[in-house]
C-alpha positions as CSV (number, residue, x, y, z in Angstrom):
1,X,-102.0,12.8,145.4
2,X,-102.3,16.3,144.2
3,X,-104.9,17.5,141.2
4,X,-102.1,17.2,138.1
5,X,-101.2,13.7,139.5
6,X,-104.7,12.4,139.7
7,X,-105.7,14.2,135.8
8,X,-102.3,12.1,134.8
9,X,-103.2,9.0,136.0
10,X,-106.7,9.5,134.6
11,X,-104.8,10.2,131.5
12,X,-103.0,7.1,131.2
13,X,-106.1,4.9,132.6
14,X,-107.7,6.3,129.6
15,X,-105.4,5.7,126.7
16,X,-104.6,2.1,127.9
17,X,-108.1,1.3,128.6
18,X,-109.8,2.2,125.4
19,X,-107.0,1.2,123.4
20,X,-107.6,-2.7,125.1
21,X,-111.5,-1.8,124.5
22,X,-111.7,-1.4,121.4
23,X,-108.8,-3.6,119.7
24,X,-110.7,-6.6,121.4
25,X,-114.1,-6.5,123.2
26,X,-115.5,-3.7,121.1
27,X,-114.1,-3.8,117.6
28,X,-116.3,-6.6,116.2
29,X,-119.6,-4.6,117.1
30,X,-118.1,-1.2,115.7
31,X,-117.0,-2.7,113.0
32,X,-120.6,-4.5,111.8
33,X,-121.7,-0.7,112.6
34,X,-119.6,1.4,110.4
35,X,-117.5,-0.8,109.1
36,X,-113.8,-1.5,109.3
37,X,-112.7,1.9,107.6
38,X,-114.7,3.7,110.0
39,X,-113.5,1.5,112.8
40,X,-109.7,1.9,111.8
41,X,-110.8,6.9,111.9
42,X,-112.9,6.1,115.2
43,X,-109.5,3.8,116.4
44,X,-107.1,6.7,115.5
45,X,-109.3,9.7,116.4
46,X,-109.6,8.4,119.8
47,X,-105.8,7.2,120.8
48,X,-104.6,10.5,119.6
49,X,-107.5,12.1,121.9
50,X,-106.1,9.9,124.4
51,X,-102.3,10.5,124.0
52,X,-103.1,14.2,123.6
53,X,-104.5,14.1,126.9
54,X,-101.1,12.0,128.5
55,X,-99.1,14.4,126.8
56,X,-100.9,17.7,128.4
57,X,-101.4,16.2,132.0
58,X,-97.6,15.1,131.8
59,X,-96.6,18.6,130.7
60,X,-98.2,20.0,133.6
61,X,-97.8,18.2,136.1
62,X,-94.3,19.0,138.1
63,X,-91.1,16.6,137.4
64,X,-90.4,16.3,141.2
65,X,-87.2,14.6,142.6
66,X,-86.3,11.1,141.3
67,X,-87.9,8.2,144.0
68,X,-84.8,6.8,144.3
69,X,-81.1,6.5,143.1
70,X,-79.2,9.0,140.5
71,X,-78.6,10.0,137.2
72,X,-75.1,8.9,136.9
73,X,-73.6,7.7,134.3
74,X,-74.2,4.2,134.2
75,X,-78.3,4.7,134.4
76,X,-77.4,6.6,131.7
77,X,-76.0,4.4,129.4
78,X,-78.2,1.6,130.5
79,X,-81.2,4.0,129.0
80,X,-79.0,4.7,126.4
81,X,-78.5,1.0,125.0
82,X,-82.2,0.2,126.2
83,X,-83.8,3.2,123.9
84,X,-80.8,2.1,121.4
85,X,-82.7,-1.6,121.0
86,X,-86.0,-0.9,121.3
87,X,-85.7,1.8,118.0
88,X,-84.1,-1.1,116.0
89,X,-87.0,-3.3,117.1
90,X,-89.5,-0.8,116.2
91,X,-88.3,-0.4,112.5
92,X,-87.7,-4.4,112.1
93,X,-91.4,-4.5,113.0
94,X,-92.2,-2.5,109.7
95,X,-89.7,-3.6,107.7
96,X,-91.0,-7.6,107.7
97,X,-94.7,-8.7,107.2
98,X,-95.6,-9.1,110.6
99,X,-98.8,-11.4,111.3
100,X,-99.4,-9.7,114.9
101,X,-100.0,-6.5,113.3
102,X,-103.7,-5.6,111.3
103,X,-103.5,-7.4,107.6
104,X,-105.4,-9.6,105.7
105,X,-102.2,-11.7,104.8
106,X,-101.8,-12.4,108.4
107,X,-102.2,-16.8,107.8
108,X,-100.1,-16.2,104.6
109,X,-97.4,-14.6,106.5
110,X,-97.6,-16.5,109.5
111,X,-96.9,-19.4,107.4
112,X,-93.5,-18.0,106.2
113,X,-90.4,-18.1,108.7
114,X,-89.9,-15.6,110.4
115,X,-87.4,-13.2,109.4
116,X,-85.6,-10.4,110.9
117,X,-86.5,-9.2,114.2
118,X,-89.6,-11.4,114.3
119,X,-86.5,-14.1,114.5
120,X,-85.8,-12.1,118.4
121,X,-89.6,-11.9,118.7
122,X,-93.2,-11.6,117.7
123,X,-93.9,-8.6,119.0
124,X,-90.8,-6.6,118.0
125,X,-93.2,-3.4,117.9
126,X,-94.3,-4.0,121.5
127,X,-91.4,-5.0,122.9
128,X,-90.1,-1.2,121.6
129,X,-92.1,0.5,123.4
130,X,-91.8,-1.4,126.3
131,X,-87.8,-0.9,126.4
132,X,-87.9,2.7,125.9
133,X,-90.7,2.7,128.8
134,X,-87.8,1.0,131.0
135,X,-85.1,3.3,129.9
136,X,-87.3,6.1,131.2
137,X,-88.2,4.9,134.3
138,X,-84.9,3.9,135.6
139,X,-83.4,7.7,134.3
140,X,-85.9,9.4,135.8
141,X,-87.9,7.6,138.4
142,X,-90.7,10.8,139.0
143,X,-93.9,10.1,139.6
144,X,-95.0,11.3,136.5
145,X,-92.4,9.1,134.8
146,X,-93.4,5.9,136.8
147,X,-97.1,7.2,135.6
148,X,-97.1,7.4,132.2
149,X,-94.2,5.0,131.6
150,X,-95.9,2.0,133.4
151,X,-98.6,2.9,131.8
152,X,-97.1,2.7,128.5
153,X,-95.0,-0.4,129.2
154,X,-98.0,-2.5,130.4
155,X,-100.2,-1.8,127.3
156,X,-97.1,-2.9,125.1
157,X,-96.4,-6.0,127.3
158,X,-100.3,-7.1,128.0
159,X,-101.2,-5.8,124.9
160,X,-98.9,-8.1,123.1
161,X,-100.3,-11.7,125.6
162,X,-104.0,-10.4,124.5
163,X,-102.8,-10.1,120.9
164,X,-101.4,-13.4,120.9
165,X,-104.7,-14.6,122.7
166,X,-106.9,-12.9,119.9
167,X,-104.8,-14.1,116.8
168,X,-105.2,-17.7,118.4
169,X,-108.8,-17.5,118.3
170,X,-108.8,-16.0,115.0
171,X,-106.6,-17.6,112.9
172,X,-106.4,-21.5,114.7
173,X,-103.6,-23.9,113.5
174,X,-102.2,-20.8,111.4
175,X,-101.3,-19.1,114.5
176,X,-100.5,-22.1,116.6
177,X,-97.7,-23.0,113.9
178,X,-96.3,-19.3,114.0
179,X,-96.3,-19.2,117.9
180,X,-94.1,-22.8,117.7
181,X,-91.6,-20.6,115.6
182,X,-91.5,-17.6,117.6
183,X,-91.2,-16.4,121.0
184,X,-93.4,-13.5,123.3
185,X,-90.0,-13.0,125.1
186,X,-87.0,-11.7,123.5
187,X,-84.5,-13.8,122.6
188,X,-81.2,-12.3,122.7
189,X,-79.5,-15.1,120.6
190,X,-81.4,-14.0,117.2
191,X,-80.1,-10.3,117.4
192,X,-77.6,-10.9,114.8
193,X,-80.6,-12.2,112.8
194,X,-82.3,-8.8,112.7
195,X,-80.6,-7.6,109.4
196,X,-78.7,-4.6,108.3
197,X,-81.5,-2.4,107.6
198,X,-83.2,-2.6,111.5
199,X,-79.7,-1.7,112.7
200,X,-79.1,1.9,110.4
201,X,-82.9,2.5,110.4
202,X,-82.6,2.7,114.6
203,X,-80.0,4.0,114.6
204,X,-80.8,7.1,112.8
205,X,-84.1,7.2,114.7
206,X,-82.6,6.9,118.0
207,X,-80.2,9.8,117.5
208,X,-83.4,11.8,116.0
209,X,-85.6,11.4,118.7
210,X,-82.7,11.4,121.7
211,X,-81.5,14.7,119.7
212,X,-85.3,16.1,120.1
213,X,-85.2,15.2,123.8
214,X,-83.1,17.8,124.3
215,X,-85.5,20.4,122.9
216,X,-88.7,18.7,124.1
217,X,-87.5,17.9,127.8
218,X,-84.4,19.9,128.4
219,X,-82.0,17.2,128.6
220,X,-79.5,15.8,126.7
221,X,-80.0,11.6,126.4
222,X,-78.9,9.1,124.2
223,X,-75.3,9.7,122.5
224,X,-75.8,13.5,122.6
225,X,-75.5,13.3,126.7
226,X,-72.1,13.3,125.9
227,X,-71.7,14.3,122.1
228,X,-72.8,17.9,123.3
């Protein structure tokens, strides 16, 4: 493994691992330090630190042939619808109070039903990142791909069990009851459920960020591969 391989692995080691550090074994002892504020600037200081670094190390480390198969159409549109859900599961994360994410509401909320995309899953945030992360690596199956994407994929996958795991401990019957309602895995059957504004809000951000790909990476994906 060459020098810009073994910088983008340690990359990626790093942004997973402290991200799992300090959202479970670490936080409570930071936060009696410095508090929760200064827990939340030390949180956000260090995974853009982190990211900076993936994002560098990726940049110069050379794309190299695919491991296997092509980029033919049908990969293509695979990625395409793959990206194309996980951006409408990313804004039905935000637009619902969601008791996985960081609130004070979270047994309040947890003992609503759940409503939108939390109706398809839980971790509609998670599960994302972790579809985009699979678009990309069966596009463009580089090293550096399989690096960072795997990379980013478990954290949003594992992340999401030890989330579930913490929540459980914290929160007891509250959580237990939400789980019962809910499911870790997608289900497919409760897309319809997701609601209009998940749909146009993904929309618009998958055509957004695929349009930037073009200018960021060089090539055209999503719709614009073959809008031009």
């Amino acid at each position: 493994m060459d020098h810009a391989l073994l910088n983008l692995v340690a990359a990626n080691v790093a942004f997973v691992g402290t991200h799992f550090a300090l959202s479970h074994p670490l936080r409570a002892p930071i936060v009696r330090a410095i508090g929760d504020g200064g827990f939340q600037i030390l949180y956000n200081l260090v995974a853009a630190a982190t990211l900076g670094w993936v994002y560098l190390a990726f940049t110069a480390t050379d794309g190299g042939a695919p491991l296997w198969g092509g980029f033919g159409d049908g990969v293509w549109i695979a990625a395409s619808v793959l990206t194309f859900l996980g951006s409408v599961l990313f804004v039905g994360s935000v637009v619902r109070p969601n008791p996985a994410l960081p609130t004070p509401m979270a047994v309040e909320q947890a003992a609503g039903e759940p409503q939108g995309a939390l109706r398809v899953t839980r971790h509609p945030m998670m599960w994302g990142f972790a579809l985009w992360a699979l678009a990309h690596l069966i596009a463009a199956p580089t090293p550096r791909t399989l690096i960072t994407m795997g990379a980013i994929g478990f954290l949003a996958l594992v992340g999401a069990k030890m989330q579930d795991a913490k929540k459980r401990a914290q929160m007891g019957e509250a959580w237990a009851n939400w789980e019962a309602q809910t499911s870790y895995a997608p289900r497919l059957s409760q897309v319809g459920a997701i609601g209009v504004v998940p749909w146009i809000g993904g929309a618009l951000s998958w055509l957004a960020i695929s349009y930037a790909h073009m200018s960021a990476g060089g090539i055209a994906a999503g719709a614009w591969r073959w809008l031009g």
